[in-house]
C-alpha positions as a Markdown table, in Angstrom:
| # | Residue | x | y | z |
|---|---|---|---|---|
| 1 | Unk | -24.6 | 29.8 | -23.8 |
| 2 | Unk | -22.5 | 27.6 | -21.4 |
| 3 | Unk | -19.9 | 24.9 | -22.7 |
| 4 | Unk | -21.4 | 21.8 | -22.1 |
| 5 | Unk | -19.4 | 19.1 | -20.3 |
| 6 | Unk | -19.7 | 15.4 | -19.6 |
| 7 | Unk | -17.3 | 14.2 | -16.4 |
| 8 | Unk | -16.5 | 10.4 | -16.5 |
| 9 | Unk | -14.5 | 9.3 | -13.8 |
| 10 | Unk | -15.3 | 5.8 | -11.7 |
| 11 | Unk | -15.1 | 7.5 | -8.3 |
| 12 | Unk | -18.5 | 9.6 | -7.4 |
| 13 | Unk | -16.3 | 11.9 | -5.2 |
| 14 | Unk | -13.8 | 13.2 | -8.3 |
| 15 | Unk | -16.9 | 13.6 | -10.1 |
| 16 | Unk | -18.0 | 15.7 | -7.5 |
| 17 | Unk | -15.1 | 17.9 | -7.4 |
| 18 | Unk | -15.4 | 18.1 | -10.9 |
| 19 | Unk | -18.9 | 19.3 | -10.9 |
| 20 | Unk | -18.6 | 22.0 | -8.2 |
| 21 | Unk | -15.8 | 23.4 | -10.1 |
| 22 | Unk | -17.2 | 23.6 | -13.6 |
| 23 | Unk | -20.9 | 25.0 | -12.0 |
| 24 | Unk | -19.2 | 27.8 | -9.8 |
| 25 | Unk | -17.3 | 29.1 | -13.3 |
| 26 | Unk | -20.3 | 29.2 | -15.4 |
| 27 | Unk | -20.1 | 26.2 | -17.3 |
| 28 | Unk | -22.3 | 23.1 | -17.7 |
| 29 | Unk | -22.3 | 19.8 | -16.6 |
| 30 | Unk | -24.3 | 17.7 | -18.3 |
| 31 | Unk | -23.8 | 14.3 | -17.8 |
| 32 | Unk | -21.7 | 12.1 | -15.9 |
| 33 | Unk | -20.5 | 8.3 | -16.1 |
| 34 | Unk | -18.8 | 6.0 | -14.1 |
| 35 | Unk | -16.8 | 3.9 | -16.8 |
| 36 | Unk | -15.2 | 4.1 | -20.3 |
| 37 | Unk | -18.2 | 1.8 | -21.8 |
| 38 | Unk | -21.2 | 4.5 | -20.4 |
| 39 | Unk | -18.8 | 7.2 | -21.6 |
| 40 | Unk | -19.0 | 6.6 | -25.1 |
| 41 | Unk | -23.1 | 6.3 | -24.5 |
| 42 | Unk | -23.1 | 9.3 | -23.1 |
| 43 | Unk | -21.2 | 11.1 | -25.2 |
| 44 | Unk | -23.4 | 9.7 | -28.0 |
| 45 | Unk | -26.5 | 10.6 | -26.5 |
| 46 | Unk | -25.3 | 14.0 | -25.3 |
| 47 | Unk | -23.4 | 15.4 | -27.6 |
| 48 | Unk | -20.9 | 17.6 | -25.2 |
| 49 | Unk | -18.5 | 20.4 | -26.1 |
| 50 | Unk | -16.1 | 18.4 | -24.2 |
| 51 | Unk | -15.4 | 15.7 | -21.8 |
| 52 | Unk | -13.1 | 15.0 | -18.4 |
| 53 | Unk | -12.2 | 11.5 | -18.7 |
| 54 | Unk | -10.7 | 9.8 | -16.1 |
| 55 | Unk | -7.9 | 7.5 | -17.0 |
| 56 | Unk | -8.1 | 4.1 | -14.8 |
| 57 | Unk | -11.9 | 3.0 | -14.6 |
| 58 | Unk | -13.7 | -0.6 | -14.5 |
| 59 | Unk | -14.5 | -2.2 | -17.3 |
| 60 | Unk | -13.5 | 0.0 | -20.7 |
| 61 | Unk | -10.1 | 2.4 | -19.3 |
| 62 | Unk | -10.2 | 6.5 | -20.4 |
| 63 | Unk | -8.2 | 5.6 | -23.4 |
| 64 | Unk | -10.3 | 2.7 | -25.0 |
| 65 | Unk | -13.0 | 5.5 | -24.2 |
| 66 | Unk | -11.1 | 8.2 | -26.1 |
| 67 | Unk | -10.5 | 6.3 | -29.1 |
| 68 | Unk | -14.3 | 4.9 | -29.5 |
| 69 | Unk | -15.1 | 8.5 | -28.9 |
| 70 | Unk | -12.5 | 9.9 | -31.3 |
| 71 | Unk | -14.0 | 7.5 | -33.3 |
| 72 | Unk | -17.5 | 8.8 | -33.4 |
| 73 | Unk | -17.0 | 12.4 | -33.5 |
| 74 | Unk | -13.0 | 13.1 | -34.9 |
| 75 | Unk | -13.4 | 16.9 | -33.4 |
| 76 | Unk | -14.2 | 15.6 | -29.8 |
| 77 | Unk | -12.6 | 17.8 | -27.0 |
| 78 | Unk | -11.4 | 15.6 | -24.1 |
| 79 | Unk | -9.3 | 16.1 | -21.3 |
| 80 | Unk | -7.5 | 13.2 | -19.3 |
| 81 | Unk | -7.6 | 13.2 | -15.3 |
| 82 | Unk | -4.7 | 11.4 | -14.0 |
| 83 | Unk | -2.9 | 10.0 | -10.9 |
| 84 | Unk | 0.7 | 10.7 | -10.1 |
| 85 | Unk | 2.5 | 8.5 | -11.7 |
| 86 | Unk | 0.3 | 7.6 | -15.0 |
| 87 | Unk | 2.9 | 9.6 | -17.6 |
| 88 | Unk | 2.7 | 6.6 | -20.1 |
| 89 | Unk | -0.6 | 6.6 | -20.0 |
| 90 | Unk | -0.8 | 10.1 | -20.3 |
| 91 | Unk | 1.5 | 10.1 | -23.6 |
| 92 | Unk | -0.8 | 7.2 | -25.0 |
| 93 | Unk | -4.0 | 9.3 | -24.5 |
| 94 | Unk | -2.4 | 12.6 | -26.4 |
| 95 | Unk | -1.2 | 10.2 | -28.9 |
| 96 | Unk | -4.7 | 9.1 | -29.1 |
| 97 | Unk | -6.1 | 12.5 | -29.0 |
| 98 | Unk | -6.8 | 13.5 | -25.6 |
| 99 | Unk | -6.4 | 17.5 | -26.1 |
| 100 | Unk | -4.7 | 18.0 | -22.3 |
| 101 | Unk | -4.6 | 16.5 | -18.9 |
| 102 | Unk | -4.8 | 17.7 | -15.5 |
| 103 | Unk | -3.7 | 15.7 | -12.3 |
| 104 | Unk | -5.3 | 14.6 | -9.1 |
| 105 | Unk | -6.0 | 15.5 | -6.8 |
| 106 | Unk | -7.5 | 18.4 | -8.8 |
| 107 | Unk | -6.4 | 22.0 | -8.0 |
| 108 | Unk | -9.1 | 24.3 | -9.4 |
| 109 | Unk | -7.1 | 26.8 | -11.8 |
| 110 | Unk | -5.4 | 24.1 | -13.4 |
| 111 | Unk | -8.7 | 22.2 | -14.1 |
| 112 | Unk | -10.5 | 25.6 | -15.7 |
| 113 | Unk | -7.2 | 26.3 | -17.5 |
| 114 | Unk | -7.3 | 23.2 | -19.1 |
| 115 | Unk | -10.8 | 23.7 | -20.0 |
| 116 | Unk | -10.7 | 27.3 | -21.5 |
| 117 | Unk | -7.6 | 26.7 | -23.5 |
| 118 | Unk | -9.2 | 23.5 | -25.2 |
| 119 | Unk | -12.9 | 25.0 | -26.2 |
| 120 | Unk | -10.7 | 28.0 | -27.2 |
């Protein structure tokens, strides 16, 4: 059975590049939201084997999301999606949890590395 995965990122178009990358290698998308705050619906509803979360959104940020996620389900697999120059927050979300990260703009072996090493 395919790993199920929700993508959460504010910009349509990363969630797009998400998407094509994750359906080419087999797995499943999901569900997707657009902020932290329909994240942790999502999530709720949906029940993924793991989520991309994007770290700068509108309204809740990836790491408010991570922790109210962390908070639901303790074993939750997420990955952080990045700018340049977001380190801190970076550190904050793997202090928070946040299994790995990959930066933008995405490169598409990093992003499936990331993936398989955390549902391993």
């Amino acid at each position: 059975m395919a790993n199920r995965i929700l993508i959460v990122d504010d910009a349509a178009f990363m969630r797009m590049m998400i998407k094509d990358i994750l359906t080419k290698n087999g797995f499943e998308v999901v569900g997707e939201a657009g902020d932290g705050a329909e994240a942790v619906e999502k999530f709720k509803e949906l029940k993924p084997d793991l989520v991309t979360m994007d770290i700068t959104m509108p309204e809740m940020d990836g790491i408010t999301s991570l922790k109210k996620i962390k908070e639901i389900d303790p074993d939750a697999k997420i990955i952080m999606c990045s700018a340049m120059g977001q380190q801190a927050m970076v550190i904050d979300a793997i202090q928070a949890g946040a299994k790995d990260f990959i930066v933008k703009p995405f490169q598409a072996d990093r992003v499936l590395e990331a993936i398989k090493k955390t549902l391993s």
